[in-house]
N, C-alpha and C positions, 0 to 999 in steps of 0.2 A: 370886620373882615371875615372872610370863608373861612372857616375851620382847617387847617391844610389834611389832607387825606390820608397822609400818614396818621394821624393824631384820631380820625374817626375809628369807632367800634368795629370789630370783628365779631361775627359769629359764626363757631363753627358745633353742627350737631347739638345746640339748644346752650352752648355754653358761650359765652360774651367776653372776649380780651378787650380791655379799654383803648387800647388802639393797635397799629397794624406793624407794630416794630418786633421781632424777634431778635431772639438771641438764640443764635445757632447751637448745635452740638459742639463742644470743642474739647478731644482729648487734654487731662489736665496731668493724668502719668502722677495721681498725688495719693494714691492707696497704699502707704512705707507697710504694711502690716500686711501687704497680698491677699487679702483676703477677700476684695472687692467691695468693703462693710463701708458706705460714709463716714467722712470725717467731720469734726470740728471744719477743717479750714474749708471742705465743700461746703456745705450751709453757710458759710461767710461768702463763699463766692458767689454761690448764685441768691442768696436772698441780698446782697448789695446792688447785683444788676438788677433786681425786682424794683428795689427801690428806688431806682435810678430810673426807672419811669419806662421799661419795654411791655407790652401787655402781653407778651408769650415768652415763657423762657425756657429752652429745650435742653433739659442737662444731657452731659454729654455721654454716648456712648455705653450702654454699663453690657457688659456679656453677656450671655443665655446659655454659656456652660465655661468650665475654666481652662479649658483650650482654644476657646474661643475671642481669649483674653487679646487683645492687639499687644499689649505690654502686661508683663505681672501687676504693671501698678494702677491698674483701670479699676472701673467700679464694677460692680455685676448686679444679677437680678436668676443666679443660680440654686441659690436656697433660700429657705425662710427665712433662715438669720440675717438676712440681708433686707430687709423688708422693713423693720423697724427705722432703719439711719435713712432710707428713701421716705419713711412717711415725716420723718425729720425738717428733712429737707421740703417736702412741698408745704409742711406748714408752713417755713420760712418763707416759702415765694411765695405763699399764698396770704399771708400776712403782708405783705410788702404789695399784694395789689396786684398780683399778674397768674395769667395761668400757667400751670407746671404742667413739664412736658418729658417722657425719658426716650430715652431712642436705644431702642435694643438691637445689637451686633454681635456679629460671629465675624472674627478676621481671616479666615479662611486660609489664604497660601499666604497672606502676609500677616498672621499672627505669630505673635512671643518672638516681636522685636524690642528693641533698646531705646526706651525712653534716653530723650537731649541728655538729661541730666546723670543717669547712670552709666556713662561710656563702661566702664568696667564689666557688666554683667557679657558682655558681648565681644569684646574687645574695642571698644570705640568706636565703630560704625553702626549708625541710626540704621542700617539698611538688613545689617547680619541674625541672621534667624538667631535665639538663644539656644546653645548648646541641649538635644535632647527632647525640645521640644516637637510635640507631636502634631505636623502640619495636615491637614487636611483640603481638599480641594473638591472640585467638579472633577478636575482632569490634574496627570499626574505633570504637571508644566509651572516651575518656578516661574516666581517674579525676578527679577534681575539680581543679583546679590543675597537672594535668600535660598533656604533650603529647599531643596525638592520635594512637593507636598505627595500624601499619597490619594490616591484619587478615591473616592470617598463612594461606596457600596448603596444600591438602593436602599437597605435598609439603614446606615448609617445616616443617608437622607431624612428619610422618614423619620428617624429618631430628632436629625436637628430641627424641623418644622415642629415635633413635639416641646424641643427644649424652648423655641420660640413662645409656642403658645403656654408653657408656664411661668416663662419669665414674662409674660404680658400678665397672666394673671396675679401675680408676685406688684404687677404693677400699680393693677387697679386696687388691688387690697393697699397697697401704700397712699392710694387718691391720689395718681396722677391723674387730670385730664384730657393728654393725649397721650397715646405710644405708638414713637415714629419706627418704622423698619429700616435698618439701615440698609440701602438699596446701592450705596454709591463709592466712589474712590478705592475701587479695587478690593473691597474688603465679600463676604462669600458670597452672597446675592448677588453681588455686581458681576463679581466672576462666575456664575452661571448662565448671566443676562448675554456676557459676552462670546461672540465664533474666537477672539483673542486667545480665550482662559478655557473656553469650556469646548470639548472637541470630543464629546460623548456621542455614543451612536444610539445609546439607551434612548427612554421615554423624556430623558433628562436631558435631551441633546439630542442636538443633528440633523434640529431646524429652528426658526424663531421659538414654532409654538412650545417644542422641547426646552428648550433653553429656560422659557420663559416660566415653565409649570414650575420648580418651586418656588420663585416669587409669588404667583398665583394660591398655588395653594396654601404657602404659610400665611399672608393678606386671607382666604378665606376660612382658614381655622383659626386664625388668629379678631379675628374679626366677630367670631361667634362665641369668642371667651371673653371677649373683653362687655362685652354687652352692648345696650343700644345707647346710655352715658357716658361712655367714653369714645373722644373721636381715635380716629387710624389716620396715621399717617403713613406717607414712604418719602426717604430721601435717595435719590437718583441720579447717576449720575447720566446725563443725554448723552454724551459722547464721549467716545475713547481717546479721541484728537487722535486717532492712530489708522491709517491704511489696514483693512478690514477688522475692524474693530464698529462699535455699537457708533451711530449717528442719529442725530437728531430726531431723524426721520423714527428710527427705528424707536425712540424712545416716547415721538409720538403716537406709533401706531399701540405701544402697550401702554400708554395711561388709560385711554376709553378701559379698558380689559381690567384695570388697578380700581379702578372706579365700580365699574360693575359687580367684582370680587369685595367692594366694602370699605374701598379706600376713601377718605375725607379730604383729605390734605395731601399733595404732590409736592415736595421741598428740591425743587432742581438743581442741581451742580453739574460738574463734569469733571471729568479725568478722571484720574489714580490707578488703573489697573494697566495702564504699563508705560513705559518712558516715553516721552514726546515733549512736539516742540507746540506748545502753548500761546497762543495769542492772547497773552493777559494786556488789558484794561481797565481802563476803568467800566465797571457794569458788564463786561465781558460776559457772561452767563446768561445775561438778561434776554437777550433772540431766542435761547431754550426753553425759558420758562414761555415768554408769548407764544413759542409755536406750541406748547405741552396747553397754554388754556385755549389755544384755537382748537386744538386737536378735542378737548373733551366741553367745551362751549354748546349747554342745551342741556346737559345729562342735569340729572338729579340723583344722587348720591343715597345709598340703600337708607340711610339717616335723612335723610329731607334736605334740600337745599342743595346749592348748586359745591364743582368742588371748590375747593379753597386751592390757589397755585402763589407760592412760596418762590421771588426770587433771592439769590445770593452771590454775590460773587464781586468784589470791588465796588461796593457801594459804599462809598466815604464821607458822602456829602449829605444836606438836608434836602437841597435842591434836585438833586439826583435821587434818591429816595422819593420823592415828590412826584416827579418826570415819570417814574416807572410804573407808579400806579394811576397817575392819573390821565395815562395812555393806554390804560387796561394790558398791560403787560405781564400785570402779577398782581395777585390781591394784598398781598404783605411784603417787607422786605425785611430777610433778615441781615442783620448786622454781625459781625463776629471781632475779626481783630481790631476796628474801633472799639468796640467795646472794652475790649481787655485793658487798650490804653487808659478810656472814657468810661465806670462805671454808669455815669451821668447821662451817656451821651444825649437821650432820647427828649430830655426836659435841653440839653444844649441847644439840636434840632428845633427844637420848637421855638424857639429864642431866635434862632439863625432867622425863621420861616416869620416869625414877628409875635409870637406867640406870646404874651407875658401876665397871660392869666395863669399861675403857678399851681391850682387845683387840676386844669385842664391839661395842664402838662402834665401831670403825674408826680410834681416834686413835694413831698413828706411834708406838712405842714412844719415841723421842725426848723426845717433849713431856708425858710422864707425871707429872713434877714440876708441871707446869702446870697438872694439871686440875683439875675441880672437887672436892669433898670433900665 
C-alpha cells in the first residue's frame, strides 16, 4: 500500500525528520526552582513523545530574558547556566529518533501570569498579572484582567531583539535543530504584528510595515546567529478573530517578507491577543495555514528549498491529518493535546491509516510485542 504522507520524510535546511508529525510548543508551568534550568521531568516528557514516533518535537516556550517569563515556572534560554539541561534534553529527543526544536518567547503584556496549578501566587485567577511584576509591551494597552504594561522605548526594543538573538545562540550551542520565534497567541511579537495591541506612531508602528519591523528584524539577526545548520522558524498567529485586529490576509502578505528575512518554517495558529468569539473545529486553523503556503508558493528560502508551512489546530484524527497534507494544505501537522493524552500517538496513527510495519512507524524495537496486529 502507499506510504500515508504523514509518515513520509521531511526535510527542512539539509536536516531530515522521519516523518511529518510534530509536537507543538506546549507551556508545561513545571520549572518549581524558577530558575528557567530543565528538569528531570522535562527530558521524560519530551524524549517519551520522541519515542512515540513524531519526527519533530518542539519544546515549549523557554524565555529570552526573565521578565519575559509567561509564568515564573517556564523554562528559559537567558543565561548560560541554562544551556547545559537544554543540551540534555535534545540528546534525549535525539536518541529517541526525532529532531529537537526550542521556540524562544517573550510574553509581553501577558507575562508573569499564574500557572492552573499555583492559584495562590495571584490570587486564583489564571488571567491576573503577578503582584510587581514588570509588564512591558509595544503600547501602553492591557490584555483584559491583566496589569497595564508599560509601553516599551526604542531602545528597550532594540535590546529585546538582542535578547533574542542570544537566546538562539544559547540555542545552537545546546544542538537544537530548529528555533521557532514565537510569533503567536498574544504573547510580544504578536502584539507588535497587531493595530489591536500595537498603536505606536514610531518606526515600530503606525502602519503594517511598522508594526511588522521587529518581527523582521529579530528573524534577520536572529537568522545570522544561528547559522546556515540550523533551520528558523516562526509561530503565528493569522488572525485576531477580532474587528480590526490582524487577518489572514494580513498574515499572508508578511510570510513572503518572514521568508525573504530567513525564515524556514511558518507554524500557523491564531488568536490569543484579545478576547473573542472563536469558531473552533475540528482543523479550524487549517484555511490559514493553506492561504500562508499559497501566499509564499515558488520562493526558495535563504537555505535552499522551498518553505516548510506547519498546520495546528484540532487535528485529532489520522485521517484528518492525512486530508491536510495530501491536499497541499500544509507540509506537516502538528499534534498538541492529543499527544499529552497519547505519548504513542504517531505509531497509533499509523495503525489507524493500516500501517503495521512497526520500524516504519517509528515504534522502539522494544515495544514490538505490544503492538497492534
Amino acid at each position: 500500500m502507499r506510504t500515508p504522507t504523514i509518515l513520509t520524510p521531511l526535510t527542512v535546511r539539509g536536516l531530515t525528520a522521519r516523518n511529518r508529525l510534530w509536537l507543538p510548543p506546549m507551556c508545561m508551568y513545571s520549572v518549581e526552582a524558577e530558575d528557567g534550568v530543565v528538569t528531570d521531568w522535562h527530558v521524560l516528557h519530551y524524549a517519551t513523545r520522541a519515542m512515540g514516533g513524531f519526527g519533530t518535537v518542539i519544546v515549549e516556550a523557554a524565555s529570552v530574558t526573565p521578565k519575559g517569563r509567561i509564568s515564573p515556572f517556564d523554562l528559559g534560554l537567558w543565561n548560560d547556566e541554562q544551556i547545559p539541561g537544554h543540551r540534555r534534553l535534545v540528546e534525549a529527543i535525539h536518541a529517541a529518533g526525532s529532531l529537537a526544536g526550542i521556540q524562544l518567547g517573550h510574553g509581553g503584556r501577558k507575562a508573569g501570569t499564574t500557572p492552573p496549578r499555583r492559584p495562590d501566587i495571584a490570587g486564583g485567577a489564571r488571567t491576573d498579572t503577578i503582584k510587581g511584576w514588570d509588564l512591558v509591551a509595544p503600547s501602553a494597552i492591557a490584555y483584559p484582567g491583566h496589569a497595564e504594561p508599560r509601553a516599551m522605548s526604542p531602545e528597550e526594543i532594540r535590546e529585546t531583539t538582542d535578547a533574542y538573538v542570544a537566546a538562539a545562540a544559547r540555542a545552537v550551542a545546546a544542538g537544537y535543530d530548529l528555533v521557532e520565534l514565537h510569533g503567536a497567541h498574544g504573547y510580544l511579537i504578536h502584539e507588535f504584528l497587531s493595530p489591536m495591541s500595537n498603536t505606536r506612531t514610531d518606526a515600530y508602528g503606525g502602519s503594517p510595515e511598522g508594526r511588522r519591523r521587529l518581527a523582521l528584524e529579530t528573524t534577520t539577526a536572529v537568522r545570522e546567529t544561528v547559522g546556515d545548520s540550523t533551520a528558523l522558524g516562526m509561530r503565528l498567529s493569522a488572525t485576531d478573530w477580532a474587528e480590526g485586529g490582524l487577518t489572514g490576509s494580513d498574515t499572508a502578505e508578511l510570510a513572503p517578507l518572514l521568508v525573504a528575512a530567513g525564515i524556514d518554517v511558518l507554524h500557523i495558529s491564531s488568536g490569543g491577543n484579545a478576547p473573542a468569539q472563536v469558531p473552533v473545529g475540528p482543523g479550524y486553523q487549517v484555511p490559514f495555514a493553506a492561504q500562508v503556503k499559497a501566499a509564499v508558493a515558488g520562493m526558495t528560502t535563504p537555505g535552499g528549498g522551498e518553505p516548510v508551512i506547519v498546520a495546528v489546530g484540532l487535528i485529532t484524527e489520522a485521517a484528518q491529518a492525512e486530508q491536510t497534507l495530501i491536499t497541499d494544505q500544509a507540509d506537516a501537522v502538528a499534534v498538541g493535546r492529543p499527544a499529552l493524552r497519547d505519548p504513542y500517538l504517531p505509531v497509533r496513527w499509523a495503525h489507524d491509516l493500516g500501517v503495521n510495519d512497526w520500524e516504519a512507524a517509528g515504534l522502539p524495537v522494544q515495544y514490538w510485542r505490544g503492538a497492534w496486529r
